[in-house]
Every structure is written in C-alpha cells, then in structure tokens.
KEKE-3310 file (N, C-alpha, C; in steps of 0.2 Angstrom, whole numbers, plus 5000, padded with zeros to 4 digits):
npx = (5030:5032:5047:5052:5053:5065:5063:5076:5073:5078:5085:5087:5105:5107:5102:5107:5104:5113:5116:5119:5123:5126:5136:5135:5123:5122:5131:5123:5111:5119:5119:5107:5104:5112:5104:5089:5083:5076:5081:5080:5084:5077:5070:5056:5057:5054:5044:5029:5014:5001:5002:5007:5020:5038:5051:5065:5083:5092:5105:5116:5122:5128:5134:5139:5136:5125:5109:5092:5075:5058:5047:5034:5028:5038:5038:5043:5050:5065:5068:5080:5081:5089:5085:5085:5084:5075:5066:5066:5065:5053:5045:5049:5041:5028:5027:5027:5015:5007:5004:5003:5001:5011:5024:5034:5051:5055:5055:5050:5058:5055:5062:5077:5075:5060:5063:5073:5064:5056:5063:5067:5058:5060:5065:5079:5084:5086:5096:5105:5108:5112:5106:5097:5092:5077:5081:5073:5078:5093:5096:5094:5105:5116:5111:5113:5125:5130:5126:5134:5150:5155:5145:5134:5127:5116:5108:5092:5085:5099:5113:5127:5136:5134:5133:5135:5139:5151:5153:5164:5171:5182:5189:5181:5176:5179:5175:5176:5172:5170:5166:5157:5148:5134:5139:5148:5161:5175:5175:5184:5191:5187:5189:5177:5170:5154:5144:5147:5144:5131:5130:5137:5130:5117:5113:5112:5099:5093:5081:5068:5075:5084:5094:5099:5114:5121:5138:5150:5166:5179:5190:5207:5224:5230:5220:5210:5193:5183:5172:5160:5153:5139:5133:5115:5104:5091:5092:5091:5080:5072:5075:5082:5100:5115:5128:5140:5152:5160:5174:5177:5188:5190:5195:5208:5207:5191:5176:5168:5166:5161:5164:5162:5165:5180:5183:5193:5191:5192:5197:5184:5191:5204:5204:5197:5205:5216:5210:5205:5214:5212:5205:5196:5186:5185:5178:5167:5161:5159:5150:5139:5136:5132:5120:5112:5110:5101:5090:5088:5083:5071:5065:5061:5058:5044:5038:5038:5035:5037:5056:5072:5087:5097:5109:5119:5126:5138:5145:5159:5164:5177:5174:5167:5156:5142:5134:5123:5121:5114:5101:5103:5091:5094:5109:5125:5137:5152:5161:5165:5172:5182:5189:5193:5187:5182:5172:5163:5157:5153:5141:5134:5132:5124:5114:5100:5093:5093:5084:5076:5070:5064:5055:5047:5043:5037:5024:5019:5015:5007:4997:4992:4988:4977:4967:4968:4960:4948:4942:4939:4932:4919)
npy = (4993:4987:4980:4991:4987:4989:4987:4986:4991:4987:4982:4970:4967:4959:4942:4932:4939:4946:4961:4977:4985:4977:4975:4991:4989:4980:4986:4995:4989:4982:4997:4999:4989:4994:5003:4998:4995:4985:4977:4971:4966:4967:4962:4969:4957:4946:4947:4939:4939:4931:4927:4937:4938:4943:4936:4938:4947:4942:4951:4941:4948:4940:4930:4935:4934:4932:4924:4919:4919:4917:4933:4945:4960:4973:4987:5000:5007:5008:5016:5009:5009:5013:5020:5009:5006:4993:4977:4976:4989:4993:4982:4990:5000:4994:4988:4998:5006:4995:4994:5007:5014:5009:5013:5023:5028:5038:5044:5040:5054:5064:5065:5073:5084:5088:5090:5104:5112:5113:5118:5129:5137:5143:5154:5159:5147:5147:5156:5149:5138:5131:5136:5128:5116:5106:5095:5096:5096:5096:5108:5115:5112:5120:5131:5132:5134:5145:5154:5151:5145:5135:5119:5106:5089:5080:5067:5063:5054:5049:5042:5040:5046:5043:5045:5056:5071:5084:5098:5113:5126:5130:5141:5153:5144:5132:5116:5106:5090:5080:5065:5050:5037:5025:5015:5022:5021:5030:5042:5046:5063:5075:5086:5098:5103:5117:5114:5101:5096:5093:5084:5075:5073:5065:5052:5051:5052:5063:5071:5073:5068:5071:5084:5100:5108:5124:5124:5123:5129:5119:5113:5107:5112:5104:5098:5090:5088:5093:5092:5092:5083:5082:5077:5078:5074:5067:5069:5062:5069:5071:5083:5091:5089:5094:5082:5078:5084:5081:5081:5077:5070:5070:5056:5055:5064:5062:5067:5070:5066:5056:5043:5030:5030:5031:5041:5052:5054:5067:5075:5090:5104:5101:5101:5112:5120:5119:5128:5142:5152:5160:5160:5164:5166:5152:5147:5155:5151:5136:5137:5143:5134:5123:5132:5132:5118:5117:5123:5117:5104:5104:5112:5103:5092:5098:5098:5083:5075:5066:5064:5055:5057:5067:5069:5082:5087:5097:5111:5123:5140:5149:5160:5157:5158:5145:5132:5122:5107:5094:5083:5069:5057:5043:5042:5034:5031:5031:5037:5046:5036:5035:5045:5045:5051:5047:5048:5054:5045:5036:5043:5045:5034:5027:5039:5039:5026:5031:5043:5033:5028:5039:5044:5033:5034:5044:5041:5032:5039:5048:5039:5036:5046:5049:5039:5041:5053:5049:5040:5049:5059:5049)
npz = (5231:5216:5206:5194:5176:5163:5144:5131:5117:5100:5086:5075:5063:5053:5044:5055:5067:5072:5084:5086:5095:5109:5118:5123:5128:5136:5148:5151:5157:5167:5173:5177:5184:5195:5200:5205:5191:5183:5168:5150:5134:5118:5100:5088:5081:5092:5097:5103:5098:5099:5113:5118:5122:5123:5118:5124:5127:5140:5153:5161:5176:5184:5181:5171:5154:5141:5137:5133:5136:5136:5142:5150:5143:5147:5158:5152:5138:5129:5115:5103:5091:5076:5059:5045:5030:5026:5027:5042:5048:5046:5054:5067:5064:5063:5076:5084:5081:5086:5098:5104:5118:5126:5138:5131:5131:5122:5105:5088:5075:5063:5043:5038:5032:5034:5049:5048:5041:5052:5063:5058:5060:5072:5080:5089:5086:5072:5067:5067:5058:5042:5026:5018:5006:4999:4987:4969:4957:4947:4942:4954:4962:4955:4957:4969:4969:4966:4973:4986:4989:4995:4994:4999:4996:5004:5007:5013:5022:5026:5034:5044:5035:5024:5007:5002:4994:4990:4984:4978:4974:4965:4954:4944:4935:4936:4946:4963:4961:4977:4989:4997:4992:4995:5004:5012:5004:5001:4986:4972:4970:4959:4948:4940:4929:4926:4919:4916:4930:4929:4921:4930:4940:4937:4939:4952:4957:4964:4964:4977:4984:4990:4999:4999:5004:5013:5014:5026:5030:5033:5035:5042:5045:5040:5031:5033:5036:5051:5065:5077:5090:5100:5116:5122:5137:5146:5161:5180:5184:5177:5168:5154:5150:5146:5142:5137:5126:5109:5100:5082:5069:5050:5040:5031:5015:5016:5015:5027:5045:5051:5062:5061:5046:5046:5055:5066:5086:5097:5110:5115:5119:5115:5100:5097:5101:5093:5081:5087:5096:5105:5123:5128:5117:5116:5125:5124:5112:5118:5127:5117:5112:5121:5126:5114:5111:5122:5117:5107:5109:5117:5109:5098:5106:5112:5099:5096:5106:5121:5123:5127:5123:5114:5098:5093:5079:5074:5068:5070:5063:5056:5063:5074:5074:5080:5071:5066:5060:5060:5068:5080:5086:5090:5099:5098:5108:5111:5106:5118:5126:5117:5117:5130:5138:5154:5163:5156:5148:5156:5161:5151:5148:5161:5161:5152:5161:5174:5170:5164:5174:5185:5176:5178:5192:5193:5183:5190:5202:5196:5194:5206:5213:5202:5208:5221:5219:5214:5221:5230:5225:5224)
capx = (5030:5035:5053:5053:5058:5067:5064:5079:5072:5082:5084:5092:5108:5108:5096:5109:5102:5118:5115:5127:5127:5124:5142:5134:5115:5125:5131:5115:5108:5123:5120:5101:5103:5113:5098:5083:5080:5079:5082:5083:5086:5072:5068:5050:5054:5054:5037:5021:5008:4997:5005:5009:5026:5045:5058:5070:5090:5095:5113:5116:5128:5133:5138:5144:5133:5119:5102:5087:5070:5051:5045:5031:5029:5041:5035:5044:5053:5068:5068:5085:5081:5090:5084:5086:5081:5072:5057:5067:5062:5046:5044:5047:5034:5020:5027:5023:5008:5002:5006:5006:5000:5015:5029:5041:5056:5058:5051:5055:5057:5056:5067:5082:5072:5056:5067:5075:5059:5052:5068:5068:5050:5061:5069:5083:5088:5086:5103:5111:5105:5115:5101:5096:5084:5075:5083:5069:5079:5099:5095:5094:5112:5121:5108:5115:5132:5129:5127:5140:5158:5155:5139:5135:5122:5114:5101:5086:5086:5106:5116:5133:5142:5133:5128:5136:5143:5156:5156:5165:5171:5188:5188:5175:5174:5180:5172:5180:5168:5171:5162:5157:5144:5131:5143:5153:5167:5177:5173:5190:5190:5186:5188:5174:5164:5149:5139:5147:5141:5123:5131:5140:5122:5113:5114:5112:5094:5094:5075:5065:5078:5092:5095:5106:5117:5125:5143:5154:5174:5180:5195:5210:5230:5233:5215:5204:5187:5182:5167:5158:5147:5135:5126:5111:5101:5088:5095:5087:5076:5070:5077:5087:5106:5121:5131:5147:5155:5169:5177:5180:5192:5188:5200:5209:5203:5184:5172:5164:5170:5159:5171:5164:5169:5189:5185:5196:5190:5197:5194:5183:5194:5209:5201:5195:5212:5219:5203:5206:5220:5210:5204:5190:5182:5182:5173:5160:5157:5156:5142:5133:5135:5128:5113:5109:5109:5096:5085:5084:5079:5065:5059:5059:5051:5037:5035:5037:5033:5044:5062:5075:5090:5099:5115:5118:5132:5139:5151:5161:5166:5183:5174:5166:5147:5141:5132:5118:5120:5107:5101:5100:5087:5098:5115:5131:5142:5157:5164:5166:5176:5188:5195:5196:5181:5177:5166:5157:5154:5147:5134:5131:5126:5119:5107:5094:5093:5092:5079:5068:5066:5061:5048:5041:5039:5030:5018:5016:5013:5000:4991:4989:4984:4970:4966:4965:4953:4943:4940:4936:4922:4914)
capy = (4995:4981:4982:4993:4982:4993:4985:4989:4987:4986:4981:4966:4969:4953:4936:4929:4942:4951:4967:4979:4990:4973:4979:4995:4988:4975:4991:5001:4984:4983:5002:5000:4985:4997:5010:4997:4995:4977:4976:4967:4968:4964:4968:4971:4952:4944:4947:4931:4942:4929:4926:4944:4938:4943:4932:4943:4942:4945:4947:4939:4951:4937:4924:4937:4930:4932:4922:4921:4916:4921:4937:4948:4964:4978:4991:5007:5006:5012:5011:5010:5006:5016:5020:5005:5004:4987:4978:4977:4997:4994:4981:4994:5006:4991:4987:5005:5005:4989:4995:5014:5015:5008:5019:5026:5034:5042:5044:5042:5057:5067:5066:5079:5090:5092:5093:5110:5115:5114:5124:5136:5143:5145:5163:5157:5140:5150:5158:5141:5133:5133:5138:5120:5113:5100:5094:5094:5095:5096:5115:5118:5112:5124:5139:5134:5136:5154:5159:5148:5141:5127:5115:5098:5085:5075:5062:5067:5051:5047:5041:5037:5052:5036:5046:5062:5075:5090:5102:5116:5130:5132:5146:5155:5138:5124:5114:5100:5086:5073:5061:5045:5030:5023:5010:5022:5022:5036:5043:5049:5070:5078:5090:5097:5111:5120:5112:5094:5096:5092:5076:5070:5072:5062:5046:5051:5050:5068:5073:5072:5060:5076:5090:5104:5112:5128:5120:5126:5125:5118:5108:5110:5113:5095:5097:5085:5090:5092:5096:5091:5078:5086:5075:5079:5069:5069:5067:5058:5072:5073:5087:5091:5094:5092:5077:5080:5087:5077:5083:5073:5074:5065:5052:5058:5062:5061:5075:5070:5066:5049:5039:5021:5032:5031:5047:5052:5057:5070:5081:5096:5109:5103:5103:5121:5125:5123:5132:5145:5155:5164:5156:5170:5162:5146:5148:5156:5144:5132:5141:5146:5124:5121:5132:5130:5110:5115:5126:5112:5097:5109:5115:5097:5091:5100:5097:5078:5072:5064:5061:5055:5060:5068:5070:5088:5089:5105:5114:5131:5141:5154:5169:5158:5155:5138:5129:5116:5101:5090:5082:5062:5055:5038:5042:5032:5037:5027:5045:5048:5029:5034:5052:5043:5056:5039:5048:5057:5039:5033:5046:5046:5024:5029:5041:5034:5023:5035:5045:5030:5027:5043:5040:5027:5036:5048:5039:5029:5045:5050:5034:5036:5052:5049:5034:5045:5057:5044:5038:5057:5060:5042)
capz = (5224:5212:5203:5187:5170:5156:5137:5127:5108:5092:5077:5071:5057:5047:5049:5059:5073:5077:5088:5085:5101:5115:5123:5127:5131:5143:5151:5154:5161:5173:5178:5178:5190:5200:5203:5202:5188:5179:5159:5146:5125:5111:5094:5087:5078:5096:5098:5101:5097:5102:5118:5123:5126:5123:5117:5126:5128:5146:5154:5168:5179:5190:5175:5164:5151:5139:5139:5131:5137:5136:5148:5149:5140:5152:5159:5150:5132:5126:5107:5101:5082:5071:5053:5040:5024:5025:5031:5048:5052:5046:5058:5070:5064:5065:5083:5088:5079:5089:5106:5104:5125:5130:5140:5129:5134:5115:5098:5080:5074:5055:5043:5040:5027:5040:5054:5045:5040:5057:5068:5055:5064:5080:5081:5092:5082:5062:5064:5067:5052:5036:5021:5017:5001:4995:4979:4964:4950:4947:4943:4959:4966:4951:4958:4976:4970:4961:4980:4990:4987:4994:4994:5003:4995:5009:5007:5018:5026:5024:5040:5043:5028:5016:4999:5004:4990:4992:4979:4981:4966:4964:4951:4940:4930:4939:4953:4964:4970:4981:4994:4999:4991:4999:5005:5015:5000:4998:4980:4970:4969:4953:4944:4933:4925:4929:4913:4917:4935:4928:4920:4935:4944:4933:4941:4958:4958:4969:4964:4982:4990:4993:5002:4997:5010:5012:5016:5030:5029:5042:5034:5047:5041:5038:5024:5035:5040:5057:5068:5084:5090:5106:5119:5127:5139:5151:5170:5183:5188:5172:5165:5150:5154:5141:5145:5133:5117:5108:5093:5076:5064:5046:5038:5025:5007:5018:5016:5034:5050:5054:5067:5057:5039:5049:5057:5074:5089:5100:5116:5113:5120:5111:5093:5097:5103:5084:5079:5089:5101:5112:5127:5128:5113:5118:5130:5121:5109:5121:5129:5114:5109:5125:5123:5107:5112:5127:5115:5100:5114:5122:5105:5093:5112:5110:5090:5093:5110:5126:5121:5132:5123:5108:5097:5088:5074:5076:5064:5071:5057:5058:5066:5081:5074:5079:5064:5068:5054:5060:5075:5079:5091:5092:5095:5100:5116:5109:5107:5124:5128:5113:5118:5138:5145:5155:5168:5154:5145:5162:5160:5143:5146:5166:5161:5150:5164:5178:5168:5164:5184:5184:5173:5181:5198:5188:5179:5198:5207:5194:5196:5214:5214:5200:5210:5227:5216:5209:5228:5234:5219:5227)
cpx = (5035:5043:5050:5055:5056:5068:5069:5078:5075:5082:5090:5097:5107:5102:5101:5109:5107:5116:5121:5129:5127:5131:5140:5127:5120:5128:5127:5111:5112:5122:5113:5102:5106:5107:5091:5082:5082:5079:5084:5082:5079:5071:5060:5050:5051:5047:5031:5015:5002:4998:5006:5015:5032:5050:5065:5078:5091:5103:5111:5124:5133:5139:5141:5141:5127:5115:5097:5083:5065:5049:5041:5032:5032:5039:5037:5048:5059:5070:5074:5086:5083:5089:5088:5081:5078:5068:5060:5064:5056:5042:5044:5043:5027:5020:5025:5018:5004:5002:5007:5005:5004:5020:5035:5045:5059:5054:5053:5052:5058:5063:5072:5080:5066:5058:5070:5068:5057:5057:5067:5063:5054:5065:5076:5087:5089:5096:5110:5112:5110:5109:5102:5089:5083:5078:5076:5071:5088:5102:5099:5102:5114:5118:5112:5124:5135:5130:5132:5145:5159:5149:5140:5130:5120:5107:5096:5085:5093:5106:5122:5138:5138:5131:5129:5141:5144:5156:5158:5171:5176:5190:5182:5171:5176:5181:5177:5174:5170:5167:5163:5150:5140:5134:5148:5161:5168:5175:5180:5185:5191:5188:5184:5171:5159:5145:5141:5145:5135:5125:5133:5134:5118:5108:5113:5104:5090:5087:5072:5069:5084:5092:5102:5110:5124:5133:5147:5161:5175:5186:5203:5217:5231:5227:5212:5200:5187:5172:5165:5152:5144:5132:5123:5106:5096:5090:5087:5080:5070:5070:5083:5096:5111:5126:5139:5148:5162:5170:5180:5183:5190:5196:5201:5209:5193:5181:5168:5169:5168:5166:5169:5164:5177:5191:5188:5191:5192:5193:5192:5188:5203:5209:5198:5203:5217:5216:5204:5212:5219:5206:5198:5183:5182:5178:5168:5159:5156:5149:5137:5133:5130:5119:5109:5105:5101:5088:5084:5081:5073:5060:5058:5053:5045:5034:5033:5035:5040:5050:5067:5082:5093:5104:5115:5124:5134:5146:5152:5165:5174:5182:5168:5158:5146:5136:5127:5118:5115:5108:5099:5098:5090:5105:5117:5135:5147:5162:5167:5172:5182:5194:5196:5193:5177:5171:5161:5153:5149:5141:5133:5127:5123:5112:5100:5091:5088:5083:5071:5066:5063:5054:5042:5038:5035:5025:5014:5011:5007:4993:4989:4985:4976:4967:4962:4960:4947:4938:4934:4929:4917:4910)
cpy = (4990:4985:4986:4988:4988:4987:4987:4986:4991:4985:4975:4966:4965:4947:4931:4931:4944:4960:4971:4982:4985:4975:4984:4994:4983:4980:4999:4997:4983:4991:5003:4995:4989:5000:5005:4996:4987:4980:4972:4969:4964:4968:4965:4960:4946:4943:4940:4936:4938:4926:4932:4945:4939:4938:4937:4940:4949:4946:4946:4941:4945:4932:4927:4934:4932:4927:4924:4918:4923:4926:4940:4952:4970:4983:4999:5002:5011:5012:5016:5008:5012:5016:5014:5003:4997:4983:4977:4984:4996:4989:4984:4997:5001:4988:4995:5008:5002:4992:5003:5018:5011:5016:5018:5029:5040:5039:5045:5052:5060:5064:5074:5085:5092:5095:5099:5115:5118:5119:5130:5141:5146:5151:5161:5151:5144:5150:5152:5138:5135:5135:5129:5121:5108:5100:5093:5091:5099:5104:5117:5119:5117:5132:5139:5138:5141:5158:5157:5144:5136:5125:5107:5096:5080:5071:5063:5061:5046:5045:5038:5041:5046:5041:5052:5066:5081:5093:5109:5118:5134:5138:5148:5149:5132:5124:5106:5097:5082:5071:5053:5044:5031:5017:5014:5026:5029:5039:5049:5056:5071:5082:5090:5103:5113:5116:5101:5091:5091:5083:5070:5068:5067:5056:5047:5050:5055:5068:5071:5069:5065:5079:5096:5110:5118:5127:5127:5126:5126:5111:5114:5113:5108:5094:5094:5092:5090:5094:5092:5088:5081:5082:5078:5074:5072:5064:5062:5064:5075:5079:5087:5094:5090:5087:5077:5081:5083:5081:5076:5076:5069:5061:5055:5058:5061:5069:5075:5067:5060:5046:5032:5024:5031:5039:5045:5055:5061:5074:5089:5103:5107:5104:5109:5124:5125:5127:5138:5147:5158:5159:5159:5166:5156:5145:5151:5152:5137:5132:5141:5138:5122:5126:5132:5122:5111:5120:5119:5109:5099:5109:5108:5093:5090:5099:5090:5072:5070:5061:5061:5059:5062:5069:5076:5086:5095:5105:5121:5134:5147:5158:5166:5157:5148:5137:5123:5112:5098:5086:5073:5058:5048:5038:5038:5036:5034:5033:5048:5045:5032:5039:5052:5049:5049:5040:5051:5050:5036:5035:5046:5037:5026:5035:5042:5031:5025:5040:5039:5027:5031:5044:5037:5028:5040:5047:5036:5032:5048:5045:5033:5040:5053:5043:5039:5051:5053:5042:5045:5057:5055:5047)
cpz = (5220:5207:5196:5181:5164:5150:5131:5119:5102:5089:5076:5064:5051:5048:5052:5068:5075:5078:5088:5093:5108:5119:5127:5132:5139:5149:5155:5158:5167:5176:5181:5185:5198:5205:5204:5198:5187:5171:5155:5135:5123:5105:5093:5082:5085:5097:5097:5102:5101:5107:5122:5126:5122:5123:5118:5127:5135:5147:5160:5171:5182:5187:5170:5160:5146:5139:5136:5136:5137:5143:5145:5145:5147:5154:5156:5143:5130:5118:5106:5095:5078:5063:5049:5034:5022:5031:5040:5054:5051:5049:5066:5072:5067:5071:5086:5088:5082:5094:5107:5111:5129:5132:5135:5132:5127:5110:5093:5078:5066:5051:5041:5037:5035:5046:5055:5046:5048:5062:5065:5058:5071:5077:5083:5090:5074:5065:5063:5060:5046:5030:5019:5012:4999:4987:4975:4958:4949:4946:4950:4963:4961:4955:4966:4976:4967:4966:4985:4988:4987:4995:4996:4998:5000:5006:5014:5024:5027:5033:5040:5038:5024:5012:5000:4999:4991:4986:4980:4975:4969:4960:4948:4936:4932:4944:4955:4969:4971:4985:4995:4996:4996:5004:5011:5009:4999:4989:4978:4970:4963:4950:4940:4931:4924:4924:4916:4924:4936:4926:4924:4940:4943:4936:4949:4962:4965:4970:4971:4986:4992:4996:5000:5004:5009:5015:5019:5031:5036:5041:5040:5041:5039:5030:5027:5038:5047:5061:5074:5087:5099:5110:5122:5130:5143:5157:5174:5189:5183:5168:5159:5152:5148:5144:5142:5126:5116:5101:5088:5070:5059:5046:5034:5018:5008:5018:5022:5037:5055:5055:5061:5049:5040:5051:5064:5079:5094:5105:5110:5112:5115:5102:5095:5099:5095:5077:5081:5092:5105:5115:5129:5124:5112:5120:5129:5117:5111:5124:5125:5112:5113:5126:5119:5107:5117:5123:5109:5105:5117:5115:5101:5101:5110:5105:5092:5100:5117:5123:5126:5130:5114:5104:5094:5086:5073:5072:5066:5067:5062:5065:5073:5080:5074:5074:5067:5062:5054:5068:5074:5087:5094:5092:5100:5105:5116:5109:5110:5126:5124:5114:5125:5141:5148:5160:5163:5150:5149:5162:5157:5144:5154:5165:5158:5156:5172:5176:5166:5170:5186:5182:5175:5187:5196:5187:5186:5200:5203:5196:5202:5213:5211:5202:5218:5225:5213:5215:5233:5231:5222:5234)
residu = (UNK:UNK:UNK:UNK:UNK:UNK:UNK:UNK:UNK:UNK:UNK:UNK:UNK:UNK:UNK:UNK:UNK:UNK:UNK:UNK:UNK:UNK:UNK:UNK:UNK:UNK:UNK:UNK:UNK:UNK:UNK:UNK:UNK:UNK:UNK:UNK:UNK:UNK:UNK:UNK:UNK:UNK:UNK:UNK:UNK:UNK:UNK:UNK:UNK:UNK:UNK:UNK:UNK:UNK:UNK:UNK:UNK:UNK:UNK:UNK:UNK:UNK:UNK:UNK:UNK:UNK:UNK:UNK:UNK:UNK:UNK:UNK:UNK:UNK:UNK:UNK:UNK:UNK:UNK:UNK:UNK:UNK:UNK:UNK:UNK:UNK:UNK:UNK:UNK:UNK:UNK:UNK:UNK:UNK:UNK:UNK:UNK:UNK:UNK:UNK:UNK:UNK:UNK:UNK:UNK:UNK:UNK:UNK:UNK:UNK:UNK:UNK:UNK:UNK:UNK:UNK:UNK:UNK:UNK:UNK:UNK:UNK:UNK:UNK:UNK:UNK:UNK:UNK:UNK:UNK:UNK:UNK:UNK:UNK:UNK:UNK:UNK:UNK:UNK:UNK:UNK:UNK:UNK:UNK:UNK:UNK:UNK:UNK:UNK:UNK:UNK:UNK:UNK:UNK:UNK:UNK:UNK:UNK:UNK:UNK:UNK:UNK:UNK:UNK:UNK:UNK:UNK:UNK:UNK:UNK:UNK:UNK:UNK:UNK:UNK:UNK:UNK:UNK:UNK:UNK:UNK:UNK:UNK:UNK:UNK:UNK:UNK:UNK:UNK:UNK:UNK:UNK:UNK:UNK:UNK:UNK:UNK:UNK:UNK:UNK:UNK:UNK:UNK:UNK:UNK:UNK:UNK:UNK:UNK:UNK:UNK:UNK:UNK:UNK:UNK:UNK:UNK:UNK:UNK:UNK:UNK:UNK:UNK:UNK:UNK:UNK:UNK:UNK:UNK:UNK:UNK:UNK:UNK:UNK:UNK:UNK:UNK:UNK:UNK:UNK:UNK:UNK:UNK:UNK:UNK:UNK:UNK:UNK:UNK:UNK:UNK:UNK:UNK:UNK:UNK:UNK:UNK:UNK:UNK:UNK:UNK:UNK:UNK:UNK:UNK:UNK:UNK:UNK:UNK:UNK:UNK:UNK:UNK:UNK:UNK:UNK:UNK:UNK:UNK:UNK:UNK:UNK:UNK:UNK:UNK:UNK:UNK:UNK:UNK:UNK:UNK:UNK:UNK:UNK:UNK:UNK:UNK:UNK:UNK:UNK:UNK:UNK:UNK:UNK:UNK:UNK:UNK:UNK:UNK:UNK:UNK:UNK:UNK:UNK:UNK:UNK:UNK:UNK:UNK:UNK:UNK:UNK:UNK:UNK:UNK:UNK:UNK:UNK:UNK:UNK:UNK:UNK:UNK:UNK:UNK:UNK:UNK:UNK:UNK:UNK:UNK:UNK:UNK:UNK:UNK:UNK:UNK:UNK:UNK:UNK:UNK:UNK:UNK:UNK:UNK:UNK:UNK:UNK:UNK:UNK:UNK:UNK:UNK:UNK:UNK:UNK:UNK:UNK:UNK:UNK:UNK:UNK:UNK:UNK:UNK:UNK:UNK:UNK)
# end
C-alpha cells in the first residue's frame, strides 16, 4: 500500500504569501510523519492547472526547514481556509468547484444565520440557542430590546468579535452600547436613548448583513466578559469525541473574549470555579458542554456532509444553562498551548492527522472490496 499524502490547503494573508497558522501546520506534519502520513501546505493559488501540479511548501523534519517544489495533487485534503472577504476565499470556492471528487477531510459550511436556522429544527440543540434574528431594519434591534436587557449585533459572516455591538438598557430610558469595528478596535461606551439608538445604527449598514442576539451576562467581578471555547474532533477511529474546553476572559472595556481581540485564556475548571461554588454543578455543566458538543457535530454532519472537526462558543449563564453562540468549522488550538493543557494541544494538532489515515484505509478498504465484487459478478 503506497504511503498516504495529506494536503494542507490555506489561504494566503497578504501578496507577500504569509501563512498565518505554518507553526502549527509544521506540527501536524511532524506528527503526521510520526503515523505514516506524508504532508505538505498549499493554497488554491499554487495551483498549474494545466500541469495538474502543486507548488507546495514542504518541512523538512531533518533540516528543520521549509521548501518549496512542484508535487502531484495529494491523496486527501484538509482545507484550512478561513472566511475572507476578498478574491483569496473565492479562490477557494472555484478550487472546490474544480476538483469537487477529491478527499476531503471537511467542508465549508453556512453562515451564522443559516446555521441558527438549521439547529433550531433539532429538539435537543433549540434550548441552547439564544433567540437569534436576521437584521432587516433598525426596527427590529429596538423590538429585540423591548424583550431583553441586553442584545448583541453580530455580522452573519463576522469573525474574530470584528463588527460586534453590545447594547444593553441600563433604565427605562437609557442604553449603554459598546463593542469593537471591523478592525478589531475597541469602540468607546455610550450612553444613549431609545430614539438615538436608531441614529447611532444608521451607518452600520445592519439590513441582511446582521444578526440580532438575545445577549447572555456573563461579565465577571472585575466587569470583563467571559466564556468557553469547546473542541471537538474526529479520533483515529473515526468517531467524534471532545478534545478540550478552555475558558476566555475578555480584555478590558471588550464586549468579547477573542484571544487575538487581547482576550485571556484560562483553565476550564478554574473559570467555572469563580462562576460557581458547587463542585456538583460543575460537573454538570461540563457534561451537558460535552453533550451538547457531540449532538451539534452529529447533527450539522448530517446537514453538511463529512467534517473532521469543530470549535462551539459556549456561554454558561448564573443558573448553570449552557448557551451555544455559534459554531466554527476552522478553529485554532492555540488555546490549549496558552493555559499549558500541553497533552490536550498534542491532540487537538494529532488528530486531524490521525483521523485522515483513517480516512484513507477507508476509502482503500472500499475500493478493494468494490473491486473484489466487480471480479465476482465476472
């Protein structure tokens, strides 16, 4: 049986072709080499179409080193292209498009509104959900805040806290919003008035591009936000199994807990331990996180086809209910490295790797077998 080769494809950030995550890719190739696997990086620009080859960037374990040169097309794909607004993602889409009968290890998925839409049919995932709507019209935010104290604005396809508004109704007449730009930047706090609300909207350009969210508190004593970033993977036997929960805490004056906004990151159990005092209710909400995690990856699956792994955003309110924010198909395990869970990091970059071997005797084993039927029917 010929060596397996894993294609790690991305997305270049700028035109001088820097990779943000190649620290970590240099470490799934070192752990891939461990099990068989070969691997190397590419993005969808790499590409000789009429050549059918790969200008790929290898490491070389022995020299420590990166490397370029031309290679076939690899026998599985891991596509690690995160959402970007420019013709880079859309390079993606018409590489997926060209080649839509290669192995995948994962699939783009919806954005944060259809994603909503589509859990909400599950019986078992609704009660997680915060009440979530499509922005049409500025309307709509003042009606959400007729029913809830506090309210989020998310961008339907946002990432990173970029373009995120907190409003949140300090008495009968005045509101305090805050957030973060599209840049990241913190965004001074307000005060303002149900009627000035509509004026401060104006400019945000909400119509079809927002989501309006029933906001959860979950700021600590100190006033910073918090909440909980959830891996799950698929192991080397191919099954879903939860990989680690870390806890973030925002930066201060941030209405989110993004780590590259200047959030913290912290042990699970000890950001529930100043959330809670019972050791009882830990303990359940760490249960109901980890099922909740193995019922989303089962049911988007289904909706969306094979996926290897995925991140949930998890807010746990006073009284112990977990909260489902949103879910992301490409997430970072930097998380892990920073709160020093170092064997849970080893998994979170081993088992992609693990599971695309898996994969591969899979698809093998099939083609035997419809080979060994093919022979029979003769």
């Amino acid at each position: 049986m010929p060596q397996p080769v894993l294609g790690i494809m991305t997305l270049y950030l700028n035109n001088r072709k820097y990779i943000e995550e190649r620290s970590v890719f240099q470490k799934m190739i070192v752990a891939g080499n461990g099990l068989g696997l070969a691997s190397f990086v590419f993005t969808p620009e790499d590409i000789d179409r009429s050549r059918n080859l790969i200008n790929a960037q290898f490491y070389d374990t022995s020299k420590a080193r990166w490397t370029r040169k031309w290679t076939s097309f690899p026998t599985l794909i891991f596509d690690r292209c995160r959402y970007q607004p420019n013709k880079r993602f859309h390079q993606l889409q018409n590489f997926r498009k060209t080649y839509p009968k290669l192995v995948y290890l994962n699939r783009p998925i919806s954005n944060k509104w259809v994603i909503y839409e589509i859990m909400m049919k599950n019986s078992r995932i609704r009660p997680h959900l915060p009440e979530t709507k499509l922005c049409m019209r500025v309307k709509d935010v003042t009606d959400f805040l007729g029913r809830y104290n506090l309210v989020y604005l998310k961008p339907k396809n946002g990432t990173g806290g970029r373009g995120i508004l907190r409003i949140e109704r300090m008495t009968n007449q005045i509101y305090l919003i805050q957030g973060r730009d599209h840049n990241r930047k913190i965004i001074t706090p307000q005060r303002v008035t149900r009627s000035q609300i509509t004026e401060r909207l104006k400019n945000w350009q909400l119509p079809g591009r927002y989501l309006i969210q029933q906001g959860i508190q979950l700021k600590l004593k100190d006033g910073r936000v918090h909440d909980y970033r959830l891996l799950i993977q698929k192991n080397g036997t191919g099954n879903w199994e939860v990989t680690g929960c870390a806890g973030r805490i925002g930066a201060h004056r941030s209405i989110t807990s993004n780590l590259h906004g200047g959030g913290q990151a912290v042990k699970m159990d000890d950001l529930l331990g100043r959330w809670f005092d019972n050791e009882d209710k830990i303990r359940e909400v760490k249960q109901t996180a980890d099922d909740l995690a193995l019922e989303v990856s089962h049911f988007v699956e289904d909706k969306y086809g094979k996926l290897c792994e995925l991140a949930l955003d998890l807010a746990i309110d006073k009284e112990g209910h977990v909260w489902l924010l949103e879910i992301n198909p490409k997430p970072a395990r930097e998380v892990f490295k920073q709160i020093g869970e170092s064997d849970t990091y080893t998994k979170a970059i081993s088992r992609p790797m693990e599971y695309a071997l898996w994969l591969y005797r899979q698809k093998k084993a099939a083609k035997v077998a419809a080979s060994a039927k093919r022979k029979g029917m003769k």
